[in-house]
Wavefront OBJ file of the C-alpha trace (Angstrom):
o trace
v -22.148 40.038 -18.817
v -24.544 38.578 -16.090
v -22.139 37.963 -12.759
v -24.827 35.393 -11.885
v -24.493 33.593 -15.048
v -20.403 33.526 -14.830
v -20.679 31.695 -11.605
v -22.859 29.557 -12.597
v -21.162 28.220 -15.506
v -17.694 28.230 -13.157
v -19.579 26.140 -10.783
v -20.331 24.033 -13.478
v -17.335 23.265 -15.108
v -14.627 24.062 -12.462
v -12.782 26.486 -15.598
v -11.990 29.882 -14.331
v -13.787 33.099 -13.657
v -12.208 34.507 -16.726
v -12.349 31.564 -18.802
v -16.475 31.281 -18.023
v -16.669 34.989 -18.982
v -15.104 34.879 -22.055
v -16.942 31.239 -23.546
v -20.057 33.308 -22.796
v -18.902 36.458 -24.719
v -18.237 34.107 -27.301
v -21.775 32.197 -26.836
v -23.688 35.501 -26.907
v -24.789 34.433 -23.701
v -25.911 31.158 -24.774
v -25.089 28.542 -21.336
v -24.974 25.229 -23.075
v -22.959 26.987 -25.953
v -20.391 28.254 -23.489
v -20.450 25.292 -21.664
v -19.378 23.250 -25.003
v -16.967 26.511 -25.538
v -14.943 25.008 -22.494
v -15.242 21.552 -23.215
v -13.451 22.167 -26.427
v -11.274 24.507 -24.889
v -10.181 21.819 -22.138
v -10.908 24.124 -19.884
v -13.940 22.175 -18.351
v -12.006 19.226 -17.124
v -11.223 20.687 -13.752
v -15.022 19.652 -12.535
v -14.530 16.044 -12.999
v -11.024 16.088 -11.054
v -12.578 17.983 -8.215
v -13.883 15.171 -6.898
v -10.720 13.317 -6.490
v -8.756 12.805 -3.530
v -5.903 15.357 -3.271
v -4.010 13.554 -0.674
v -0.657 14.363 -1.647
v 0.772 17.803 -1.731
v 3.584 19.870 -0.694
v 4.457 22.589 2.135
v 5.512 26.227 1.147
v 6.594 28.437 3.297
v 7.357 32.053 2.955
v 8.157 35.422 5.586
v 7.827 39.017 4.982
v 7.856 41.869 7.365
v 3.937 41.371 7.822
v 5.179 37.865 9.303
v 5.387 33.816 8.272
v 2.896 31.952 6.269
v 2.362 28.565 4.902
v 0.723 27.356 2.490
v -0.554 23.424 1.759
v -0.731 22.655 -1.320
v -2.479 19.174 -2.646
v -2.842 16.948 -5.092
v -3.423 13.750 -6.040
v -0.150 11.938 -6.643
v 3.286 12.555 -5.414
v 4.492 12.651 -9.099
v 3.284 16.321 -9.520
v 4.268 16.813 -5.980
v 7.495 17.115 -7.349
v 6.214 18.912 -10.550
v 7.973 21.633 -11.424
v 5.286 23.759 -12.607
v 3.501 23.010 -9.037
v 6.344 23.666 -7.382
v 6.773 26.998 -9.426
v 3.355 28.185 -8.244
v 3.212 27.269 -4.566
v 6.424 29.312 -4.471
v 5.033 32.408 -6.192
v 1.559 31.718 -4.315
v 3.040 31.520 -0.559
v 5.255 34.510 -1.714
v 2.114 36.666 -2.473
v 0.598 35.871 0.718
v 3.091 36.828 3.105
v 3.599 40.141 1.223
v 0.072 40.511 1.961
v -0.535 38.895 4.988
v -3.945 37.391 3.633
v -5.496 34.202 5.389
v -7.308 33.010 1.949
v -7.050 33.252 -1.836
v -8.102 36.119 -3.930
v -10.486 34.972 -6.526
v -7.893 35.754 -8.965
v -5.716 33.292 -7.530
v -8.138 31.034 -6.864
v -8.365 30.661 -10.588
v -4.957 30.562 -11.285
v -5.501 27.156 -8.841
v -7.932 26.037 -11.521
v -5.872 26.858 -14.590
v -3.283 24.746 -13.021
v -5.056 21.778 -12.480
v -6.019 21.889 -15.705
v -2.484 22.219 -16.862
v -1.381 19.584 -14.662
v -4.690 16.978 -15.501
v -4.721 16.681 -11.755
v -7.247 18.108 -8.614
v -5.199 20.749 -6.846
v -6.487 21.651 -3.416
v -5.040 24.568 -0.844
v -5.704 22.606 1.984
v -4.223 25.151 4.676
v -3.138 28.335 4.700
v -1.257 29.448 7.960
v -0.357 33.161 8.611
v 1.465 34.053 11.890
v 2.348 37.320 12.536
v 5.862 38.923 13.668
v 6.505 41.850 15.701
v 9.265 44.087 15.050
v 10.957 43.142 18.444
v 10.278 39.075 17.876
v 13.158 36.833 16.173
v 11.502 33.875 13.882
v 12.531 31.222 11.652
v 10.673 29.531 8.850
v 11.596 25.623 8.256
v 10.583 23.102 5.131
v 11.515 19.738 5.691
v 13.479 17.797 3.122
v 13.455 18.237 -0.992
v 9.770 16.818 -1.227
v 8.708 19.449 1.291
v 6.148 17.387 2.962
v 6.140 19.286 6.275
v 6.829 22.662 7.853
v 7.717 24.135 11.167
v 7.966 27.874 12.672
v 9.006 28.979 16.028
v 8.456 33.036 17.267
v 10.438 34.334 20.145
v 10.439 38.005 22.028
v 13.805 39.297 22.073
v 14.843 42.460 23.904
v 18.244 43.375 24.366
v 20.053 42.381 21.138
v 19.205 42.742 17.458
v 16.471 39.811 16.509
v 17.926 39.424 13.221
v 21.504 38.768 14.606
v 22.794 35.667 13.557
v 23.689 34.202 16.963
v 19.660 35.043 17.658
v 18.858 33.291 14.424
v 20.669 30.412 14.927
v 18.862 29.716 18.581
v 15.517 30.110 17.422
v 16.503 27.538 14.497
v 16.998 24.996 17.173
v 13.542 25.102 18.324
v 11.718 25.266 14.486
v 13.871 22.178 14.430
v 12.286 21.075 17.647
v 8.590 21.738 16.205
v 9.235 20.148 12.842
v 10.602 16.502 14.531
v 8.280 16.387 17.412
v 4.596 17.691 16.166
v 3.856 19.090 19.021
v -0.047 19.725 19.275
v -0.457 22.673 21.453
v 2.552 25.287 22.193
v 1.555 26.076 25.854
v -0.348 24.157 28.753
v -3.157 26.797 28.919
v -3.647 26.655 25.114
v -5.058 22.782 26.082
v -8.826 22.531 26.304
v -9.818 21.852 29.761
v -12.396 19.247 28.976
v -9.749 17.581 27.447
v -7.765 17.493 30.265
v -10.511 16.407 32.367
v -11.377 13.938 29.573
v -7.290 12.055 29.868
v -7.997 13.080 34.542
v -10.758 10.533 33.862
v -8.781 8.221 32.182
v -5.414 7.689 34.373
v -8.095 7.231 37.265
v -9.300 4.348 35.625
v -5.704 3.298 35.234
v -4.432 4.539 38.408
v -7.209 2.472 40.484
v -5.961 -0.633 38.196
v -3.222 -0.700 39.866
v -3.776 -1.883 43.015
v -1.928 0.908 44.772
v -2.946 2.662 48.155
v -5.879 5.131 47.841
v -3.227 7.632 49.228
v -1.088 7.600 46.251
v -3.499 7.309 43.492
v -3.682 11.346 43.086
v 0.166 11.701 42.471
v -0.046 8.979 39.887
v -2.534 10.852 37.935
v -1.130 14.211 37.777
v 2.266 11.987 36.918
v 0.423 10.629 33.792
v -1.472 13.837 33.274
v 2.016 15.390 33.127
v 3.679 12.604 31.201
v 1.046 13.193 28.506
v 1.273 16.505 28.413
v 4.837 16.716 27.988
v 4.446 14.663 24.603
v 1.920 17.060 23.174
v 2.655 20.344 24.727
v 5.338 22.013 22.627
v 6.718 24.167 26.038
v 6.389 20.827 28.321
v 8.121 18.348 25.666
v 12.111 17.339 26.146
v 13.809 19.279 24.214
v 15.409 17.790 20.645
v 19.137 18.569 21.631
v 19.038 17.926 24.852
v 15.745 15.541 26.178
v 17.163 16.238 29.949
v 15.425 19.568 29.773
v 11.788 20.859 28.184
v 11.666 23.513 25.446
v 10.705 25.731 27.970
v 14.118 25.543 30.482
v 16.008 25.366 26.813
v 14.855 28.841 26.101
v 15.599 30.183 29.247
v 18.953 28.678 28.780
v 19.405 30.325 25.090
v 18.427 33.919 26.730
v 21.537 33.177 28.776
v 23.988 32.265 26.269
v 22.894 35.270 23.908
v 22.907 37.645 26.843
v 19.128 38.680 26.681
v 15.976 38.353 27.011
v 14.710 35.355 24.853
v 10.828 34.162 25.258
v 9.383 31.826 23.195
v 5.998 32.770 22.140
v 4.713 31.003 19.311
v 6.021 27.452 17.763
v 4.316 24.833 15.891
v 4.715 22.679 12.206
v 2.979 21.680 9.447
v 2.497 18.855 7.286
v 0.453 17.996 3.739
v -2.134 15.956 6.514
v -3.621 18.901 8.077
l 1 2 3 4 5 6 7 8 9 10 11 12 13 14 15 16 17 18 19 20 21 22 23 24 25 26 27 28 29 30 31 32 33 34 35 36 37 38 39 40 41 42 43 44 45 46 47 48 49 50 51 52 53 54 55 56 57 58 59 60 61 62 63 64 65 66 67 68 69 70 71 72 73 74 75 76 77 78 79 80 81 82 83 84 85 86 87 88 89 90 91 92 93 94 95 96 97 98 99 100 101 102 103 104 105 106 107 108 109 110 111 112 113 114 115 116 117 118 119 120 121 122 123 124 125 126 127 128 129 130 131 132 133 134 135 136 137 138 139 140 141 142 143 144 145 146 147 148 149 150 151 152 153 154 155 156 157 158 159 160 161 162 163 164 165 166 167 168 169 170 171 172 173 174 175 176 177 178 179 180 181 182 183 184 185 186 187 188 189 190 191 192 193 194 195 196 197 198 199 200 201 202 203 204 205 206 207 208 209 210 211 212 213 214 215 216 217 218 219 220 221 222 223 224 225 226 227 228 229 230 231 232 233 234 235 236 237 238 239 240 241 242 243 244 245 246 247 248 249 250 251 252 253 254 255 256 257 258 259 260 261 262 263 264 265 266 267 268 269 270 271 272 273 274 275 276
């Protein structure tokens, strides 16, 4: 069977790369034949949903020892959201992606996205797939918000000197997934912010800064006090830290390293949610 002709009726209709092979086997090759084949079938619904919004969704989450990945999975109501049979295949989905530590879909599994949508009469979308990978030597802990599972969070630490899958090491680097999931941070480090950016909010608090009517002496430590105000609400390292907002992220890590007796650097952190 033409390749070229099998896309072209999957482009078509949105059914599966199987699905379009088989209605032309049937069709002795004949398009519009094969095309009706589907139609019949039901199988050639998916090409009117894909043009609806998917706006809804749910976060799976999964680890292996390649490392963590999530996967966003949308729709277009929060009824199937909580679908069983959508929740059935994120699960197996995400699980098949950490074990292979793959950034995208197969195109076997990107039809078994298809033949679910046109179980579930809805447009399913994977929005977002996330892989980050985990050294042997690194402790790391996967989080899914609540039952509906509309948002994620990871955090990645180095640990030297004590086993990373201990359970005291565990339970410190749960604090700070918990830290990523509640405060969204945007960026995990200072140097991971783009400079223009930074220039871009330096430009701003002048503006601000000169508003104020203060000396021209002082207006240069009350824009790196802004600058460093913002920063600390957006920089996952720089932000006060959820059980204790005296202290950043950063000084919290520094102080888990102490109570665990090791060394204990956070490395990677970050969550996310069915909007992006």
């Amino acid at each position: 069977m033409d390749a070229q002709l099998v896309k072209q009726l999957r482009d078509l209709t949105g059914a599966g790369f199987g699905d379009c092979k088989k209605a032309l086997e049937t069709a002795n090759g004949d398009f519009d034949a094969a095309v009706r084949h589907l139609k019949e079938m039901g199988l050639a619904s998916a090409a009117k949903r894909a043009g609806r919004e998917a706006n809804e969704g749910r976060v799976f989450g999964a680890t292996s020892e390649k490392g963590i990945v999530f996967l966003v999975l949308g729709c277009e109501t929060d009824f199937v959201a909580r679908n069983e049979t959508f929740v059935a295949h994120g699960k197996k989905l995400v699980v098949e992606l950490a074990n292979t530590g793959a950034t995208d879909l197969n195109p076997s599994q990107q039809d078994e996205i298809i033949q679910l949508g046109a179980i579930i009469k809805e447009n399913i979308q994977v929005k977002k797939v996330l892989f980050i990978p985990v050294a042997p030597n690194q402790t790391y802990y996967l989080y899914i918000h609540g039952e509906e599972g509309k948002k994620g969070a990871w955090a990645v630490a180095n640990v030297e000197g004590r086993d990373p899958r201990d359970p005291q090491v565990i339970a410190e680097i749960k604090e700070f997934a918990l830290h990523a999931v509640a405060n969204d941070p945007l960026y995990f480090s200072q140097k991971d912010v783009p400079e223009s950016y930074i220039n871009e909010q330096r430009e701003i608090f002048t503006v601000q800064a000169k508003g104020l009517g203060k000396p021209e002496a002082a207006l240069a430590k009350i824009i790196e006090g802004k600058l460093n105000k913002h920063l600390s609400e957006i920089v996952y390292l720089m932000q006060p830290f959820l059980n204790d907002a005296k202290i950043s992220v950063s000084q919290a890590a520094v102080d888990a390293g102490k109570r665990l007796g090791c060394k204990f650097d956070l490395v990677s952190a970050g969550s996310v949610t069915i909007g992006g």
